[in-house]
N, CA, C and O atoms as a printed pandas DataFrame, in Angstrom:
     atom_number atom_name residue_name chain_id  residue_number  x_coord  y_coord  z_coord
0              1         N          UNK        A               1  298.661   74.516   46.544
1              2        CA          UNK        A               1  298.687   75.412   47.685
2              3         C          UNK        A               1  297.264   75.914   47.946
3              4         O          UNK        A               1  296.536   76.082   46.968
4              5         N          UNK        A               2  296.814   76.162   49.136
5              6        CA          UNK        A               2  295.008   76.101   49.726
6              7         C          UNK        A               2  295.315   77.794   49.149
7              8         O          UNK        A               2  296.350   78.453   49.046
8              9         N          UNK        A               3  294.188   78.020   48.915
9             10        CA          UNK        A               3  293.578   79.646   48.669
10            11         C          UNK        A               3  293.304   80.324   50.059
11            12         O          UNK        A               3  292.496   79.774   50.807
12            13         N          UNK        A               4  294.057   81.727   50.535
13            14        CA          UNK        A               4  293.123   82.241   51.879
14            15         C          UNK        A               4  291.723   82.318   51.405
15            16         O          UNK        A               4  291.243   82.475   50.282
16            17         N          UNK        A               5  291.276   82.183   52.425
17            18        CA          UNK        A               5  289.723   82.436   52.131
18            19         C          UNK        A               5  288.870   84.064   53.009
19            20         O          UNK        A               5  289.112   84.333   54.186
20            21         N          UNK        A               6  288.225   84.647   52.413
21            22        CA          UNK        A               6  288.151   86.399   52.847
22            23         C          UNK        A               6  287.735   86.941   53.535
23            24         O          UNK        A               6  287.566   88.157   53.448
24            25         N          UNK        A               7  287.243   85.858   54.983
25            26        CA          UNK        A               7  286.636   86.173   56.349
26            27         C          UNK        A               7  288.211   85.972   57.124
27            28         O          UNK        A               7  288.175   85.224   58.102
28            29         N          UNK        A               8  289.477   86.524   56.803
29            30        CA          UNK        A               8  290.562   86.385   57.930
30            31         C          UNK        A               8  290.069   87.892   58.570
31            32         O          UNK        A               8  289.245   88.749   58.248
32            33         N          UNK        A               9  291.093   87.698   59.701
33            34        CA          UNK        A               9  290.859   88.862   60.918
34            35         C          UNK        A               9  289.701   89.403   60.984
35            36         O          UNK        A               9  289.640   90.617   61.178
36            37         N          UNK        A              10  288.053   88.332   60.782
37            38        CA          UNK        A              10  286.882   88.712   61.172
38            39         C          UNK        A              10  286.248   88.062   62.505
39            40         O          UNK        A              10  286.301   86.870   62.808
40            41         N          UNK        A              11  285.556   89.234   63.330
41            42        CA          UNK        A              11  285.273   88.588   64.740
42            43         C          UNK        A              11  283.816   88.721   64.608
43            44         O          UNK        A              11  282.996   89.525   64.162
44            45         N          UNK        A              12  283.859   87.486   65.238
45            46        CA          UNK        A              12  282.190   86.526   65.405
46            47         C          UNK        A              12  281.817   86.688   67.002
47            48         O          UNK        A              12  282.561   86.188   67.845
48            49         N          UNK        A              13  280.827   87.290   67.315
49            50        CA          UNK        A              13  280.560   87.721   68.763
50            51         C          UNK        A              13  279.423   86.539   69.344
51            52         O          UNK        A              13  278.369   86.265   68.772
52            53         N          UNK        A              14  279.780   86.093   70.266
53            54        CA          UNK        A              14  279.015   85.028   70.734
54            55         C          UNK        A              14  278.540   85.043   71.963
55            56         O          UNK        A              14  278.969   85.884   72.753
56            57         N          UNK        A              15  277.637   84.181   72.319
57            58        CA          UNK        A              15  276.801   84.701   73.758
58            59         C          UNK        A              15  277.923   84.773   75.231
59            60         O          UNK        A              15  277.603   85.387   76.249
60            61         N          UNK        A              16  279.164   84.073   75.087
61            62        CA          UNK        A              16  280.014   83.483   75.813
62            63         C          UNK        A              16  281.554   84.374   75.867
63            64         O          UNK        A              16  282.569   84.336   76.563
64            65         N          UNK        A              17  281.019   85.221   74.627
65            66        CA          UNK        A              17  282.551   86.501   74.553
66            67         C          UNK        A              17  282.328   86.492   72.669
67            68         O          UNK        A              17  281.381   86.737   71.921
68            69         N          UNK        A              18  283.739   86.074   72.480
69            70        CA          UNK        A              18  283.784   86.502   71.138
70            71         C          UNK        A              18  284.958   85.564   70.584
71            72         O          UNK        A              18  285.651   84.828   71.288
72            73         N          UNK        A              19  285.058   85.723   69.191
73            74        CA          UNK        A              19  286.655   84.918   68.685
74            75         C          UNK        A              19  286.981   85.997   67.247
75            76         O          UNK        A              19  286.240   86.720   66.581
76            77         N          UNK        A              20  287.802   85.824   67.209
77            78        CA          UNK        A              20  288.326   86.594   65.855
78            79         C          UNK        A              20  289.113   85.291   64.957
79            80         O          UNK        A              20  289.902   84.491   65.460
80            81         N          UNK        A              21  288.644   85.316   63.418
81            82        CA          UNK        A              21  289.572   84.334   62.411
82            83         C          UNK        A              21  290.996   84.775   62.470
83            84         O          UNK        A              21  291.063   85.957   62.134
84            85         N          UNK        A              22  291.700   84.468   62.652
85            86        CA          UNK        A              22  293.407   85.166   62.509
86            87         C          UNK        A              22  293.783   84.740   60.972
87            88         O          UNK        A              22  294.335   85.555   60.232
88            89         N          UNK        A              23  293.471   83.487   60.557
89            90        CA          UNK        A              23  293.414   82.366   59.144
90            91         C          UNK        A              23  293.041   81.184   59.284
91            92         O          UNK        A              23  293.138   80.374   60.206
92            93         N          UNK        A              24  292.296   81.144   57.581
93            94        CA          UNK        A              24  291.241   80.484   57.613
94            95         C          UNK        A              24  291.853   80.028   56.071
95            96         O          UNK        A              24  292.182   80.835   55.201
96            97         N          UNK        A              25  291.920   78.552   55.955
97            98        CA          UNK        A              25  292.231   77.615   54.744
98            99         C          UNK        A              25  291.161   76.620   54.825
99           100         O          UNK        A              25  290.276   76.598   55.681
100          101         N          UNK        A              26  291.352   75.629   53.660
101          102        CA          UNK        A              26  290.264   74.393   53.467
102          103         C          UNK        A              26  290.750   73.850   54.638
103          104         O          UNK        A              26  289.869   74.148   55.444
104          105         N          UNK        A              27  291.853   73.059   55.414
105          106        CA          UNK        A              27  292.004   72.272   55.906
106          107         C          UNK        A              27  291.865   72.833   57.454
107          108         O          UNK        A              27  291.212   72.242   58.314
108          109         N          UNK        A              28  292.453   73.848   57.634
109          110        CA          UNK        A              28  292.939   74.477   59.121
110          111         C          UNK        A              28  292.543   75.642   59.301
111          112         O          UNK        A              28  292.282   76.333   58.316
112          113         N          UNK        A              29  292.392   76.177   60.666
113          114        CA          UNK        A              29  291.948   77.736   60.849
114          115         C          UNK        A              29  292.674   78.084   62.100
115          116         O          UNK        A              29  292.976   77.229   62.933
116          117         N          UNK        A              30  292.950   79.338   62.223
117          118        CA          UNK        A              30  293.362   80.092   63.424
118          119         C          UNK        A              30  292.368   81.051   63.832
119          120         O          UNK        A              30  291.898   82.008   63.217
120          121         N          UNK        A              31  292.115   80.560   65.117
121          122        CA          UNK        A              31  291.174   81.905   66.246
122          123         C          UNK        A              31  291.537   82.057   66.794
123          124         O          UNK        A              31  292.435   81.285   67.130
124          125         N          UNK        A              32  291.247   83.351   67.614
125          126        CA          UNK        A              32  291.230   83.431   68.994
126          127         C          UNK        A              32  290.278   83.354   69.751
127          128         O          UNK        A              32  289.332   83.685   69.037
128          129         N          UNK        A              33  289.906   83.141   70.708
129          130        CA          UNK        A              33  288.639   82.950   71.475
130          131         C          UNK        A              33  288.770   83.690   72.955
131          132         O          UNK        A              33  289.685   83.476   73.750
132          133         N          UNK        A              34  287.696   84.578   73.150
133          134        CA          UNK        A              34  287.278   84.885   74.093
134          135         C          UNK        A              34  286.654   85.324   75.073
135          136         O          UNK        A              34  286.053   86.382   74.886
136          137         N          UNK        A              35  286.580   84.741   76.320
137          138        CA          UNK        A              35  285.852   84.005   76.970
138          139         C          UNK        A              35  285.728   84.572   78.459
139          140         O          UNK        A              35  286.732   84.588   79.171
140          141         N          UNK        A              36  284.578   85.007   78.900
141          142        CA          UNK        A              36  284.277   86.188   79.304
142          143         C          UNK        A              36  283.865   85.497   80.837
143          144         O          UNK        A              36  282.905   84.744   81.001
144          145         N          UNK        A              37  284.840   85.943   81.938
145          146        CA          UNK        A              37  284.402   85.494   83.120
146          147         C          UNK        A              37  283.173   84.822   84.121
147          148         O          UNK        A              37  282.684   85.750   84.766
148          149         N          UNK        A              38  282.726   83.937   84.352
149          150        CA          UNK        A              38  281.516   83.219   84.692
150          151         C          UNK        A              38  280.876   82.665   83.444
151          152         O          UNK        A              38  280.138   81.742   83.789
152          153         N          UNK        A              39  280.848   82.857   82.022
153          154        CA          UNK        A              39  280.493   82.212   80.596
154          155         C          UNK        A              39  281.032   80.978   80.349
155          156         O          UNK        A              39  282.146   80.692   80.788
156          157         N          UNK        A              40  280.291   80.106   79.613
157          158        CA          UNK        A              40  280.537   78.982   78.997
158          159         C          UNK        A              40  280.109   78.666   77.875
159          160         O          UNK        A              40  279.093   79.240   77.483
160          161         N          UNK        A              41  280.841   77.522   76.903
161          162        CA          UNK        A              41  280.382   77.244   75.629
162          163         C          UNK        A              41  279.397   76.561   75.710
163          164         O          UNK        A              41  278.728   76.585   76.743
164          165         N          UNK        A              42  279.050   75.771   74.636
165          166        CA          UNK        A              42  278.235   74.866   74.562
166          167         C          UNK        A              42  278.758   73.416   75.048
167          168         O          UNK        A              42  279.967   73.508   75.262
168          169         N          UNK        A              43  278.408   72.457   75.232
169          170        CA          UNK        A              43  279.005   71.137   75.488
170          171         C          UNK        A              43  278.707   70.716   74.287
171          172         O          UNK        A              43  277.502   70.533   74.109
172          173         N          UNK        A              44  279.666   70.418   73.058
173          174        CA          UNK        A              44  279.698   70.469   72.284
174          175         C          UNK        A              44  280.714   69.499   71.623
175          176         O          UNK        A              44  281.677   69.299   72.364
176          177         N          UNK        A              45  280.796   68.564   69.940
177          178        CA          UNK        A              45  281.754   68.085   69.528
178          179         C          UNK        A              45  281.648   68.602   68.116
179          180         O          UNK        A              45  280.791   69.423   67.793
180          181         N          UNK        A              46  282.681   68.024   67.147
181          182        CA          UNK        A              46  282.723   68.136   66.005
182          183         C          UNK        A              46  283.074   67.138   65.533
183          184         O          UNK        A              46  283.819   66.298   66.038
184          185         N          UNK        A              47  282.350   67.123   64.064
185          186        CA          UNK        A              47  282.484   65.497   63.362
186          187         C          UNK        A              47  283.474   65.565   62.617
187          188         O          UNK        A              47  283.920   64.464   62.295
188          189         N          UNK        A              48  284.402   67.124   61.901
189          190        CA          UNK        A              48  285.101   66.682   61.081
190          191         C          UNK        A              48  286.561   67.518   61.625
191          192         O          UNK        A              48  287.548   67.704   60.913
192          193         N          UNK        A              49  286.469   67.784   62.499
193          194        CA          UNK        A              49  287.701   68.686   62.671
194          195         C          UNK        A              49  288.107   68.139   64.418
195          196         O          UNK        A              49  287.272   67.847   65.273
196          197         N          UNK        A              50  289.876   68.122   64.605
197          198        CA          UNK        A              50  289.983   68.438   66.004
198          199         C          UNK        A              50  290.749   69.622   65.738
199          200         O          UNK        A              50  290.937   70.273   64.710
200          201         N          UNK        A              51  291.315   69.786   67.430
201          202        CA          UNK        A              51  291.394   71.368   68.017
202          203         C          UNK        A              51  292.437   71.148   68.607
203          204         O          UNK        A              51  292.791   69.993   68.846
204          205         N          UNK        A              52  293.152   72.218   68.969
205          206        CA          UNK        A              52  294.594   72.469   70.058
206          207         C          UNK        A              52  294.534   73.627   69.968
207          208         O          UNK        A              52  294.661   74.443   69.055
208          209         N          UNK        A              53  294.233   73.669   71.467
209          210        CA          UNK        A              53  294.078   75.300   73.003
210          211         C          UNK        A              53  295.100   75.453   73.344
211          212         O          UNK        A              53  295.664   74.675   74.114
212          213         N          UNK        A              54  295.651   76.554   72.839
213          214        CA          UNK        A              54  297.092   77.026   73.985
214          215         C          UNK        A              54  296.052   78.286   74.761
215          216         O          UNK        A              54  295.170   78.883   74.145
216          217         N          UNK        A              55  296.263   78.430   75.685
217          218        CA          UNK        A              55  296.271   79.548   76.794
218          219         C          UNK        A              55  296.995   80.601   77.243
219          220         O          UNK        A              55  297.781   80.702   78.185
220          221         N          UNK        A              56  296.468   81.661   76.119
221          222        CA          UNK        A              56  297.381   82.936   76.319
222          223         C          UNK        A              56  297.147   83.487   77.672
223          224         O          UNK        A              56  298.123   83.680   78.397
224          225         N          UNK        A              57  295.786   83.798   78.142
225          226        CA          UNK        A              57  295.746   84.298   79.438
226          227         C          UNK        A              57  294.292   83.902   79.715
227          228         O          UNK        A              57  293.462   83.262   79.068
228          229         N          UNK        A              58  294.275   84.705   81.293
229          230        CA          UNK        A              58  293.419   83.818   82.021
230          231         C          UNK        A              58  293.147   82.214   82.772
231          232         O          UNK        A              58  294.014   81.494   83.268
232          233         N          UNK        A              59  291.990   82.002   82.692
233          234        CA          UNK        A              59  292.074   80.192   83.618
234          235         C          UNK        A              59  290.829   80.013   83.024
235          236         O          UNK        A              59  290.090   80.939   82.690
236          237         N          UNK        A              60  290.488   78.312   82.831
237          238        CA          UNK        A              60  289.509   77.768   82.608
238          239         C          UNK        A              60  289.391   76.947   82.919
239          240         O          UNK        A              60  290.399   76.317   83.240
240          241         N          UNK        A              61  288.196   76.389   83.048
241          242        CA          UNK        A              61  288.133   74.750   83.483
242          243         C          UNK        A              61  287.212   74.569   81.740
243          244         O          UNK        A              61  286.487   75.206   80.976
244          245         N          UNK        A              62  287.864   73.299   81.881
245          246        CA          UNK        A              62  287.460   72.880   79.882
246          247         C          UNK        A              62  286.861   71.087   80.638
247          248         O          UNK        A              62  287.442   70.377   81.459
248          249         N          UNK        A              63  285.540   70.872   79.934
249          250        CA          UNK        A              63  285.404   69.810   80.343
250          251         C          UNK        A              63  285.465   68.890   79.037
251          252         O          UNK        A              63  284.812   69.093   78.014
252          253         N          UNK        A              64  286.377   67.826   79.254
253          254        CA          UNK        A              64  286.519   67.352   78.055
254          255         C          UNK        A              64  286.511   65.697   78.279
255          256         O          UNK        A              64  287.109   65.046   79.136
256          257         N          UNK        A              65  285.457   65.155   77.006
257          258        CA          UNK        A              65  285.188   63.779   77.023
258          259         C          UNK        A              65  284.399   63.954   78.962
259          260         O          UNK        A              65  283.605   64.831   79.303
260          261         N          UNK        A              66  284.996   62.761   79.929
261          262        CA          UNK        A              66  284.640   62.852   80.884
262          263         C          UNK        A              66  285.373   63.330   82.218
263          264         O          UNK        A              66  285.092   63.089   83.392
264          265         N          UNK        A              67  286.592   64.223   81.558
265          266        CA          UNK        A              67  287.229   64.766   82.544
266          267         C          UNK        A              67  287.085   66.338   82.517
267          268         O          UNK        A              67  286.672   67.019   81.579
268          269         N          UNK        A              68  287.452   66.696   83.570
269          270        CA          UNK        A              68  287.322   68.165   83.600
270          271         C          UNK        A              68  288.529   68.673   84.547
271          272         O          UNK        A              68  288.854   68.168   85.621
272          273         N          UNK        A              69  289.147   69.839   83.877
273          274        CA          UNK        A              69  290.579   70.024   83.675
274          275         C          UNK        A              69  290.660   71.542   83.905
275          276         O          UNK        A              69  289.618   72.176   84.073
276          277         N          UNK        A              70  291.622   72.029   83.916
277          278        CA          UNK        A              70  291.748   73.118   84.857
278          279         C          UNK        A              70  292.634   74.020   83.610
279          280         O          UNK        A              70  293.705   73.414   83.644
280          281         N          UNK        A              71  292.763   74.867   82.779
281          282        CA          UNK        A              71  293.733   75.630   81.904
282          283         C          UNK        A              71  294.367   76.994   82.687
283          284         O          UNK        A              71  293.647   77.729   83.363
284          285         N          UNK        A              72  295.377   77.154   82.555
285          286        CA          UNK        A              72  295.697   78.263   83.138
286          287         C          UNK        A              72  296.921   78.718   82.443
287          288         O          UNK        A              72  297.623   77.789   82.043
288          289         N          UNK        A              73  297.369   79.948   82.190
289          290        CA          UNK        A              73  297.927   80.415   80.794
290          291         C          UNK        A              73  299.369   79.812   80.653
291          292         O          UNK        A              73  299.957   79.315   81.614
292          293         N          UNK        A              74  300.011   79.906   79.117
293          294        CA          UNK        A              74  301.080   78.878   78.873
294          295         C          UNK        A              74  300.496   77.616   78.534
295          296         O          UNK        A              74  300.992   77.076   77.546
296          297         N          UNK        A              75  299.617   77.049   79.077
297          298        CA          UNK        A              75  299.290   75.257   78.629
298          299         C          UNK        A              75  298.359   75.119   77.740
299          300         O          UNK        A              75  297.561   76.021   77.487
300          301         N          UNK        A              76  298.357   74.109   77.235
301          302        CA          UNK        A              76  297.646   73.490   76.015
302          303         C          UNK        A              76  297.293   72.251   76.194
303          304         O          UNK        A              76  297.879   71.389   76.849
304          305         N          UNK        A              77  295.854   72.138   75.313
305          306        CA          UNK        A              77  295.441   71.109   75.404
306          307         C          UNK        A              77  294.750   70.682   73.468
307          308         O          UNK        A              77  294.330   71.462   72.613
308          309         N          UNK        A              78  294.948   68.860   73.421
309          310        CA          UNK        A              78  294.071   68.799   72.363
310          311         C          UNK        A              78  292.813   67.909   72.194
311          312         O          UNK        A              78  292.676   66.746   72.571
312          313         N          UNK        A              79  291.617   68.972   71.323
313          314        CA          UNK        A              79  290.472   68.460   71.867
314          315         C          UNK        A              79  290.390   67.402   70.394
315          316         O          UNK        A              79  290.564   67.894   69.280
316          317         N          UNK        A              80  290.023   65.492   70.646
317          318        CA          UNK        A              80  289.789   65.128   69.440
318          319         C          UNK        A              80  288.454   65.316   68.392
319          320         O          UNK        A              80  287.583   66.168   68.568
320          321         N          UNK        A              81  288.470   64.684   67.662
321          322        CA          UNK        A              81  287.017   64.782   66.352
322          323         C          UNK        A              81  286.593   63.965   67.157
323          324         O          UNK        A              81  287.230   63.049   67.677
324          325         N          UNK        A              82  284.835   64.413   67.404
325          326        CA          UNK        A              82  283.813   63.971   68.012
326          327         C          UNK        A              82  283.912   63.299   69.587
327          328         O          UNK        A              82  283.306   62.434   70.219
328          329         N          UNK        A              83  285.199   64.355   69.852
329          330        CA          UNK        A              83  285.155   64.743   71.741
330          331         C          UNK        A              83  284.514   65.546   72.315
331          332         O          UNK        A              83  285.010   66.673   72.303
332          333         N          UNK        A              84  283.297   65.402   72.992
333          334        CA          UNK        A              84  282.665   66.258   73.692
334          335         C          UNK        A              84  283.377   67.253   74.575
335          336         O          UNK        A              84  283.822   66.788   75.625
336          337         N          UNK        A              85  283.614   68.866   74.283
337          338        CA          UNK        A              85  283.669   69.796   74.630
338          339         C          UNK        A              85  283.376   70.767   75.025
339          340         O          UNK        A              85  282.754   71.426   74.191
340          341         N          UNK        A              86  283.634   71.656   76.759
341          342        CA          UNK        A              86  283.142   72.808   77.085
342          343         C          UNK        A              86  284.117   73.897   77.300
343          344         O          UNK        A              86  285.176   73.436   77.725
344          345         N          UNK        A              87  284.128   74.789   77.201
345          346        CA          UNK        A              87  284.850   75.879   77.821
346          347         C          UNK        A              87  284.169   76.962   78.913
347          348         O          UNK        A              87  283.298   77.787   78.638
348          349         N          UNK        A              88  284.851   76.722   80.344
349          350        CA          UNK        A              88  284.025   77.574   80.733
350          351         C          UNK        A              88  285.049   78.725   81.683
351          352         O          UNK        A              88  286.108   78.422   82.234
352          353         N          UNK        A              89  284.590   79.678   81.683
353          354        CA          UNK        A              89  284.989   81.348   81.894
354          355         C          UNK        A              89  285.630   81.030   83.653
355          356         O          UNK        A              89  284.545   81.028   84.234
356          357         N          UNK        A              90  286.438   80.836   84.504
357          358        CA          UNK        A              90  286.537   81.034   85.477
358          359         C          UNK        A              90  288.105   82.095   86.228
359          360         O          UNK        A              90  288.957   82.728   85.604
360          361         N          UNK        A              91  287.965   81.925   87.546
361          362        CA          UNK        A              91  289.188   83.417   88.046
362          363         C          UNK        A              91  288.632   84.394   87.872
363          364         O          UNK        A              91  287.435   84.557   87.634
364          365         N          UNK        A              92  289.603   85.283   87.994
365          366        CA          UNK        A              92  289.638   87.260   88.006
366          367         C          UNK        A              92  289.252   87.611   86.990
367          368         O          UNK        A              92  288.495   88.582   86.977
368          369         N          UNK        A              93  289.477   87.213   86.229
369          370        CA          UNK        A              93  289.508   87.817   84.607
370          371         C          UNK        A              93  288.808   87.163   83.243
371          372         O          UNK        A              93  288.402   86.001   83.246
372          373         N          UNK        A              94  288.743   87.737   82.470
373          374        CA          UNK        A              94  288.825   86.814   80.959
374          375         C          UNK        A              94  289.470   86.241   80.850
375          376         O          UNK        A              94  290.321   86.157   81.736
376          377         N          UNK        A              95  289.552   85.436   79.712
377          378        CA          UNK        A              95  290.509   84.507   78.962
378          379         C          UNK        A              95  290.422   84.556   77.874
379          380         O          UNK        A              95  289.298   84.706   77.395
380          381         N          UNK        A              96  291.645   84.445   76.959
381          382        CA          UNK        A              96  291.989   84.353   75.235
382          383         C          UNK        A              96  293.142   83.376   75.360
383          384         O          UNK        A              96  294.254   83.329   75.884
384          385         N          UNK        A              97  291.961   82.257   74.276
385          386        CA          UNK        A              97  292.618   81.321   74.070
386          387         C          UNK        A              97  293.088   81.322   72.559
387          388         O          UNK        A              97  292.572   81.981   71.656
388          389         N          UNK        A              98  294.058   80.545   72.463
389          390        CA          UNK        A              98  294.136   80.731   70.575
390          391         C          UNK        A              98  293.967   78.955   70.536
391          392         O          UNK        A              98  294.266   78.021   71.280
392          393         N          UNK        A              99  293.124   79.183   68.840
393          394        CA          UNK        A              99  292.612   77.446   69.056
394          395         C          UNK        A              99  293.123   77.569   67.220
395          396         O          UNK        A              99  293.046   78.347   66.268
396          397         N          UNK        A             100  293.617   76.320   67.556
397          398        CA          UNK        A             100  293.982   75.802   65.918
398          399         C          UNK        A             100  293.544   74.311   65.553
399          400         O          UNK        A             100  293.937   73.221   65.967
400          401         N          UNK        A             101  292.788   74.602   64.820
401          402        CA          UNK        A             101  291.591   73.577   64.290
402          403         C          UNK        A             101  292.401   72.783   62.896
403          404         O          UNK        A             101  293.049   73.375   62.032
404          405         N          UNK        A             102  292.179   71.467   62.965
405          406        CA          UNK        A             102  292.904   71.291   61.505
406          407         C          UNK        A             102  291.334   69.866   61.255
407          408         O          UNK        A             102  290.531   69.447   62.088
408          409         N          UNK        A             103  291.482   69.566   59.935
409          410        CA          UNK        A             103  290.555   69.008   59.109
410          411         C          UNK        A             103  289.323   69.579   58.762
411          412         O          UNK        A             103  289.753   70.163   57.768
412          413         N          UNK        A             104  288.301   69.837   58.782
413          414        CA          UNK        A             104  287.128   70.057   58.087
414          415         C          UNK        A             104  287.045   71.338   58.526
415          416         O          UNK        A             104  286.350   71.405   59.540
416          417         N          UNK        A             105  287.686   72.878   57.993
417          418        CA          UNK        A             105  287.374   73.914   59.508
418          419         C          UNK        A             105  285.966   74.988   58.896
419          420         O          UNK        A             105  285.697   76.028   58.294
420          421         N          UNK        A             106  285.358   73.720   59.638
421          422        CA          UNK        A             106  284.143   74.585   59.012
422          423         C          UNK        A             106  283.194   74.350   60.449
423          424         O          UNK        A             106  283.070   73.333   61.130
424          425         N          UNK        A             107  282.446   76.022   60.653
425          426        CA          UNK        A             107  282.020   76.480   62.353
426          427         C          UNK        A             107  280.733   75.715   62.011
427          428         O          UNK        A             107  280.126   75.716   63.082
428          429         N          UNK        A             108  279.896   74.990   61.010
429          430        CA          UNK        A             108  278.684   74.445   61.066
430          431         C          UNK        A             108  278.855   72.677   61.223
431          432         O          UNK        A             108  278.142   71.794   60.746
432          433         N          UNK        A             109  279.857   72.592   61.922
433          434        CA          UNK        A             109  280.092   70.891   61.945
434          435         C          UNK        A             109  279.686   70.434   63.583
435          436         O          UNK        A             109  279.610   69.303   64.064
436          437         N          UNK        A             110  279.479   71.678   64.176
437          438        CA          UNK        A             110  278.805   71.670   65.828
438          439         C          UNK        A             110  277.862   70.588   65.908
439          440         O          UNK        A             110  276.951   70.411   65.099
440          441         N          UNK        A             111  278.086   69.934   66.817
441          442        CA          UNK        A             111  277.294   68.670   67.097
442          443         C          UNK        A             111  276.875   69.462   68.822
443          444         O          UNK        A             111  277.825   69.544   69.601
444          445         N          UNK        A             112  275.734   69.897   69.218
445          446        CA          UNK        A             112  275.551   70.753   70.646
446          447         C          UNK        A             112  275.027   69.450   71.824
447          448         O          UNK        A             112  274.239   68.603   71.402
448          449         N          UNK        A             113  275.339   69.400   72.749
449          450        CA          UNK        A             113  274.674   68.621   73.443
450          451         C          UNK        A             113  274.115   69.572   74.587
451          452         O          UNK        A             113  272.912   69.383   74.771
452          453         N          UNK        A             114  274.491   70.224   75.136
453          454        CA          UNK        A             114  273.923   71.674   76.233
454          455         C          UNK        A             114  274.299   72.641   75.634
455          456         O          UNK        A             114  275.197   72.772   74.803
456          457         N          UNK        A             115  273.327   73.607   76.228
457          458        CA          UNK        A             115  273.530   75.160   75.639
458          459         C          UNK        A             115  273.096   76.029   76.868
459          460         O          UNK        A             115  272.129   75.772   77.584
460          461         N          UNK        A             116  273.697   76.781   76.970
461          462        CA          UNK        A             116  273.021   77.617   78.232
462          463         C          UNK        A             116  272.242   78.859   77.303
463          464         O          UNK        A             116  271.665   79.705   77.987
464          465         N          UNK        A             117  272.201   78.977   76.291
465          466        CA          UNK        A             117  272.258   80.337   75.446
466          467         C          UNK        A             117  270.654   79.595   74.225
467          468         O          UNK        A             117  270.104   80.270   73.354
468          469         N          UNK        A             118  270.383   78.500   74.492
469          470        CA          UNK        A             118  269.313   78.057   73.283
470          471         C          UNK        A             118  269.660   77.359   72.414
471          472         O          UNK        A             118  269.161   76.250   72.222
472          473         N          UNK        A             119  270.281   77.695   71.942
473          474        CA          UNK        A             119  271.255   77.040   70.396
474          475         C          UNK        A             119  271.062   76.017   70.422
475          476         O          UNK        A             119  271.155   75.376   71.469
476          477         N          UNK        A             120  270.590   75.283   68.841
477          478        CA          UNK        A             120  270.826   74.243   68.613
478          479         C          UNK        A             120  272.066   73.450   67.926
479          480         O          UNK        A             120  272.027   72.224   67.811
């Protein structure tokens, strides 16, 4: 049985909003993410982990691989290992997404291809 590990219910503030750990194991993690009207992530993949976005609230357009897709709350989407990914802030409001990551869930596996914020 995986050990919790002792960063749960800790929030990581980012140029784009924020996410909070909900749980965090070797294999899988729960966040929430959110994502602050007109903001975007990085265009971004990961080498050892994929992802699945449900959409608690708000709207996004998520550009993923070479499509770009529209989220709006209730739906889900899943992003694969080493699928280029964006999230970006659009509508009235914020958005909180909850993202559940399974294989490698570790936040330094970022592969960045754009950044609006610097980051490498």
């Amino acid at each position: 049985m995986p050990v919790l590990m002792k960063n749960k219910n800790k929030t990581i503030l980012r140029p784009w909003g924020k996410y909070v750990i909900l749980e965090k194991r070797g294999d899988y993690w729960i966040k929430k993410l959110f994502v602050r009207q007109g903001a975007r992530t990085s265009l971004q993949c990961h080498k050892g982990r994929f992802e699945i976005w449900i959409m608690l609230s708000g709207k996004v357009e998520v550009i993923k691989g070479e499509s770009r897709l529209l989220l709006k709350e209730g739906e889900f989407l899943k992003i694969n290992k080493k699928e280029k990914h964006r999230i970006i802030g659009i509508g009235l409001k914020d958005s909180w997404i909850l993202e559940v990551a399974f294989g490698r869930a570790r936040e330094h596996d970022i592969i960045r291809f754009k950044d609006d914020y610097g980051r490498k």
